[in-house]
N, C-alpha and C positions, 0 to 999 in steps of 0.2 A: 504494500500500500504506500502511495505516494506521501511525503509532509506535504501539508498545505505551505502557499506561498508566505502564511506569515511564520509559521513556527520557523519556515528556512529561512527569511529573513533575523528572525530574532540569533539563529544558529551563525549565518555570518558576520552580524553584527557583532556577536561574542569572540567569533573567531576570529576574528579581521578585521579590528578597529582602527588600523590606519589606511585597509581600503572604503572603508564605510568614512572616514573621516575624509580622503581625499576625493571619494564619488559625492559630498555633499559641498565639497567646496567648490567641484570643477562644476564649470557649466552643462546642462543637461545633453547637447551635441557632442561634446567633446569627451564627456563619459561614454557614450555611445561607439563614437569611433575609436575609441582607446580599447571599447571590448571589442569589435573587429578586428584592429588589430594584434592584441593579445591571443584571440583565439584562433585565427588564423596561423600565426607564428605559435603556438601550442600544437596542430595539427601536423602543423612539416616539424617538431621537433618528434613527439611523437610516431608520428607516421617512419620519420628518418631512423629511428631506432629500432624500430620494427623491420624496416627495409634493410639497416645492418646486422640484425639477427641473423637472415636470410645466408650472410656470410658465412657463420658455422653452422646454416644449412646449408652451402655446396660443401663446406668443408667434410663433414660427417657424410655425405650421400656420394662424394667421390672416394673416399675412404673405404666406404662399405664395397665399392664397389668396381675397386681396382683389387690387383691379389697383394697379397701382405708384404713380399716385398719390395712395394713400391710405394706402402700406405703414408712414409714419412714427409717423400717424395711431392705429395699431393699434398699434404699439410703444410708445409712450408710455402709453397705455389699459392695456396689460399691466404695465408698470413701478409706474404710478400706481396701479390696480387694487391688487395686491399690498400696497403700502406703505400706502395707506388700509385694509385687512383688516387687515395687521398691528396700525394702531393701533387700530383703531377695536373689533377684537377684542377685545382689553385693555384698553380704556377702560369697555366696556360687555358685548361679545357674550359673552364668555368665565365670567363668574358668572351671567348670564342663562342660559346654555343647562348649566350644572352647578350646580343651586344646595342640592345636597346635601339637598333633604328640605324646603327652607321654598321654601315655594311660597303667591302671595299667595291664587290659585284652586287649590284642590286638584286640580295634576297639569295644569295647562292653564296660569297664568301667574306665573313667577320671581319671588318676594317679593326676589333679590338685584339690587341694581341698584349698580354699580360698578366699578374698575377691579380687572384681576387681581392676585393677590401670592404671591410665590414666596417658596422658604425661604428660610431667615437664611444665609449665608454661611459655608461650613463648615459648615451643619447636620446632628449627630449623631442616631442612629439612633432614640434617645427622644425627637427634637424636630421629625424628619418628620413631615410632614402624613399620608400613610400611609405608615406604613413593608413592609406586608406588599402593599406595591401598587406603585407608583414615583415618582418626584421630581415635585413640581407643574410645574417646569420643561419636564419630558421633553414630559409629559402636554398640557401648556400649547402648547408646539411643534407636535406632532405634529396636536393638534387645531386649532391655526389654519390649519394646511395646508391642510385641507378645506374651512373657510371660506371662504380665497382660491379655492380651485380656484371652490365655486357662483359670487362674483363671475364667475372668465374665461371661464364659458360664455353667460352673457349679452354678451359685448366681442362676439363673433363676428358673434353672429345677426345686430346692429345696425347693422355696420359700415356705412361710406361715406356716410352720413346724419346720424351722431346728434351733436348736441354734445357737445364734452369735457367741458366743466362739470357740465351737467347729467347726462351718465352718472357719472361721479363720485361727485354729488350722489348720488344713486341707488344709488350702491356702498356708500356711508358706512349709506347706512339697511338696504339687504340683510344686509351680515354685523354691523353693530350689534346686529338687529332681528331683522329677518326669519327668518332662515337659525338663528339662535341661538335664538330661538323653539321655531320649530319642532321641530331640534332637542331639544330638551330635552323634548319631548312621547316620544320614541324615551328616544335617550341618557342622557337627562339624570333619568329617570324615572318621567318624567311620564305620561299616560291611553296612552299606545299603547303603550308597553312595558308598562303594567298588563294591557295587553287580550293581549297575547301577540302584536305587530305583531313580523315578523323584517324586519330590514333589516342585516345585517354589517357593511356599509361603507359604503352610501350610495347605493344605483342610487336609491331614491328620497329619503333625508333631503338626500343633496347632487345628484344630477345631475338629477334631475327637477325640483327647485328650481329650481335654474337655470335646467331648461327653458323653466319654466313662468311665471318673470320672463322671460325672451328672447321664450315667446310673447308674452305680454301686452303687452310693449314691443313687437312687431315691430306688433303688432295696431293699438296708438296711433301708432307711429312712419310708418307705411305703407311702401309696396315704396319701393327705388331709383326714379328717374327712370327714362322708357324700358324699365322691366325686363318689362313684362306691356303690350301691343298689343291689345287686344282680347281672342281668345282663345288669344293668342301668346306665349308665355314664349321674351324673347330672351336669350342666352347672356350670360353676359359672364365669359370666363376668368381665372381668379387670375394672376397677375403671375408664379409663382417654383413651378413642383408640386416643385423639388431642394427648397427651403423648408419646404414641406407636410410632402414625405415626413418630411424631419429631425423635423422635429414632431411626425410622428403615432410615429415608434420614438423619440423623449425620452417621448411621455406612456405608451408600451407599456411602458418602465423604470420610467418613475416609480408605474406602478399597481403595481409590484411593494411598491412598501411602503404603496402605498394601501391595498391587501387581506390584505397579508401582517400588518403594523402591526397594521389591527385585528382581529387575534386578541388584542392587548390584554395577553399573557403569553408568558414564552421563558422561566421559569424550571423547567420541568420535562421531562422527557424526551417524554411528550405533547406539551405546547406547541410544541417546537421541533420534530418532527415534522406537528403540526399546520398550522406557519406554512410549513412547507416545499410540502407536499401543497396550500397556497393559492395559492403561487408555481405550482406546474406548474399549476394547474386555472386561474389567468387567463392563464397563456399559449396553454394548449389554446383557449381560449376567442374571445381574440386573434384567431389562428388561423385556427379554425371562421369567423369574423366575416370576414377576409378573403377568404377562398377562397369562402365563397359570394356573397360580392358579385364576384367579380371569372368567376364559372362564370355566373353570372344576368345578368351584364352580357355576357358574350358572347353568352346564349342570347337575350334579349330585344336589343339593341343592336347587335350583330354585331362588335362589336368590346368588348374591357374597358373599363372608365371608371378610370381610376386615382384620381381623384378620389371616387368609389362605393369602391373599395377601400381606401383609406385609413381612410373613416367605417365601411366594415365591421368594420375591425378596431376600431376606437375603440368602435363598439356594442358589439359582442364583449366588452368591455373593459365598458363600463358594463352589461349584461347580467347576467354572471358577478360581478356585486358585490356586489348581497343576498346572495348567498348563494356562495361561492367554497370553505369548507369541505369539502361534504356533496356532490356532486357525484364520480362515477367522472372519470377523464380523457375519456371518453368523450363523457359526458353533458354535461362541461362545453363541451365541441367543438361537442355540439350545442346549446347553449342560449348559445354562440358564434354560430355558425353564424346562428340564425333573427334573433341582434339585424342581421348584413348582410343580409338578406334585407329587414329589418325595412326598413332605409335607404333598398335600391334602391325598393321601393316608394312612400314616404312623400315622396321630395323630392321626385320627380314631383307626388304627390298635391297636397303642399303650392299649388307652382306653380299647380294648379290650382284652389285657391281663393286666389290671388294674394299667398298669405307668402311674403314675402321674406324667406327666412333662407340669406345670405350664406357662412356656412362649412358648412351641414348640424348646428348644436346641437341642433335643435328634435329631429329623429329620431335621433342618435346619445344624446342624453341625458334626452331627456324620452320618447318613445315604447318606446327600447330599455330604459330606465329603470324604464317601469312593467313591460315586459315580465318583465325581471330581477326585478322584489317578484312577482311574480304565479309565476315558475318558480323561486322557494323552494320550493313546495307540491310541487313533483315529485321533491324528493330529501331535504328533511329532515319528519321527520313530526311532527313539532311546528308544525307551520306550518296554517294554516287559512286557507283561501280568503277565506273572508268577511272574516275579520280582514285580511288583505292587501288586499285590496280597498277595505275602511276606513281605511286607513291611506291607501292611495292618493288619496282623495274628499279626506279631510280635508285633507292636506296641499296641496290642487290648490286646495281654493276657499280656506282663506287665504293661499299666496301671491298664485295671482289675485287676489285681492279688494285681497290687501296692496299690492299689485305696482301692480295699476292705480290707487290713489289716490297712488299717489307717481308715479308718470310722469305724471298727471292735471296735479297740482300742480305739475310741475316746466314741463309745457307752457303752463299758466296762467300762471305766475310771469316763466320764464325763455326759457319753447318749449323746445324740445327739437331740434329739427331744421334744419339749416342750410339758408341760401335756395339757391334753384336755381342760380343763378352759383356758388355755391358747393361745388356739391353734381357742377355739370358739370366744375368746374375743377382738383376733388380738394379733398380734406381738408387733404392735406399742405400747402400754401400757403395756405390757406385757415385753417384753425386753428393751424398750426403755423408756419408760413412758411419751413420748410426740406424736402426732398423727401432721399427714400429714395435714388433713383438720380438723381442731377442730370445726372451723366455724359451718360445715356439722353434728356435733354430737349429739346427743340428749344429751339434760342439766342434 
């Protein structure tokens, strides 16, 4: 049962006597847009910590889901990964993909080039950046999230092969670069949000990115050792599915402020309804994603794939993310539902044209991806085919394009891929020289 509004008044007034004393001093407007702006900048800090949770959900779900000597290998790549976004965001990515209006090519590339900067300290409400919007900080957070996340979808696909350096390497120029780019063609203002391109959250500005580097790299990088025999795709099970699963319910939490966040506002009785209604529609979605992968894996396979249901849910999850708003509960189940379907298909396929992609990134975030920009069109009517479809091309051939001269370069320069002794003997001693499970090792 709800308090009434006065007993919660008398509860804050007790608790908060120098916001109740400062809401009766300020003027009635100006209390007003103060709570805008506080609860919008509440939203992206929020939502931002939620979307960094998301981090030690790839980290645990590529863990579970490499084989053990290589589990240390992957955790370090998630650590590292993350802290080089951080900076390298705010050294460059972060005014590059918001550059408020000066653009060197109109609406195509960021005349800003430079580190980001937040307000002064104690900054009063006439000397916020926008004050009818919320704190550069908040905003600054929330949005570097996103750009970590595209790096850790490419850590996956890669795994057990790739050098630390040069993925790395590769990471610095993604969320610098790449990802902020592009962005900002969406986001930032640029030609595709001119053209009426809908993308909410990111099925394609951020997880199809990533795909679409993981493809490109997997393409340069080739299969594992032994992984493909002719025209035999042999197994090789992840080390930990307790691991995986952990991982794949932290990234189910953490999309909660991936998709809810960007609604972008919680200052009005809409918004906060709005962000709510986003919440239920990517877990119906979630959901949906699971359950048909795990109903499709009994009917084709005879038995479930837990590992198929896992990345159901995760497509489910990146599906429902263009567009997570505008969807019934329903509709979002089903437009859940077809990104597992999407999966159990696709990783076979894959196989058979000999991609090796390691965790399932390529079909949980690049195929469910496009799916998701393409099944805007069936619930919000602003949305136009052709324009999603455009948005999709465009962004495909310059990451590809972008994507392969920097793995080009880094294999010319550096190589990219560790030798086969190395490659037989694990990562983890091989790049790292300490192992996940030592315990487990033969003496």
């Amino acid at each position: 049962m709800r308090k009434s509004t006065l007993a919660l008044a008398a509860v804050t007034a007790l608790a908060l006597p120098g916001l109740a004393a400062a809401q009766e001093a300020a003027p009635a407007g100006a209390a007003a847009t103060d709570t805008v702006f506080i609860l919008n900048s509440l939203l992206f800090l929020v939502g931002g910590f939620l979307v960094f949770w998301m981090a030690a959900g790839f980290a645990m779900l590529e863990a579970g889901l490499v084989r053990s000597k290589n589990v240390t290998m992957q955790l370090t790549k998630n650590v590292a990964l993350f802290s080089l976004a951080a900076i390298f965001y705010y050294l460059i990515g972060y005014n590059l993909m918001y550059p408020l209006g000066t653009w060197s090519v109109e609406g195509v590339l960021s005349g800003v080039w430079g580190p980001g900067v937040l307000e002064a300290v104690g900054v009063t409400s006439d000397a916020a950046d926008d004050y009818s919007y919320a704190s550069t900080g908040s905003d600054f957070f929330f949005q570097l999230m996103f750009c970590a996340t595209t790096a850790s979808i490419v850590s996956g696909t890669l795994a057990e092969r790739v050098k630390l350096w040069p993925f790395l390497a590769f990471t610095i120029v993604l969320t610098a670069v790449i990802y902020p780019l592009q962005a900002s063609w969406k986001w930032g203002g640029g030609f595709l949000d001119e053209m009426g391109f809908l993308d909410f959250a990111g099925s394609t500005v951020v997880h199809s990115v990533g795909g679409w580097a993981a493809l490109t790299g997997a393409l340069i990088l080739g299969p594992r050792l032994g992984k493909y025999k002719g025209n035999k795709t042999v197994p090789m099970p992840g080390s930990n599915l307790a691991l995986a699963t952990l991982g794949t319910f932290i990234l189910w939490l953490g999309w909660f402020g991936f998709n809810g966040g960007s609604q972008l506002a919680m200052g009005t009785v809409g918004d906060v309804a709005d962000v709510s209604r986003i919440f239920a529609n990517t877990n119906a979605a979630a959901a949906g994603g699971a359950i048909a992968a795990l109903v499709l894996t009994q009917l084709l396979f005879k038995k479930p794939d837990l590992t198929m249901i896992l990345n159901g849910a995760l497509a489910g999850l990146v599906s429902i993310t263009a567009e997570p708003l505008t969807p019934t509960l329903g509709m979002a189940t089903v437009i859940g539902a077809i990104g597992g379907i999407i999966v159990v298909f696709v990783v076979p396929l894959l196989d058979k044209m000999k991609i090796d992609d390691v965790v399932g990134a390529i079909p949980v975030h690049l195929v469910a991806g496009i799916w998701g920009t393409i099944a805007v069109v069936l619930t919000n009517p602003d949305a136009s085919l052709i324009t999603q479809l455009t948005g999709i091309v465009v962004v495909a051939l310059f990451v590809v394009i972008s994507s392969a001269v920097v793995w080009l370069i880094l294999r010319a320069v550096t190589g990219i891929r560790v030798t086969e002794d190395d490659e037989v003997n694990g990562l983890d001693m091989a790049e790292m020289g300490m192992e996940a499970y030592p315990e487990f090792s033969p003496s």
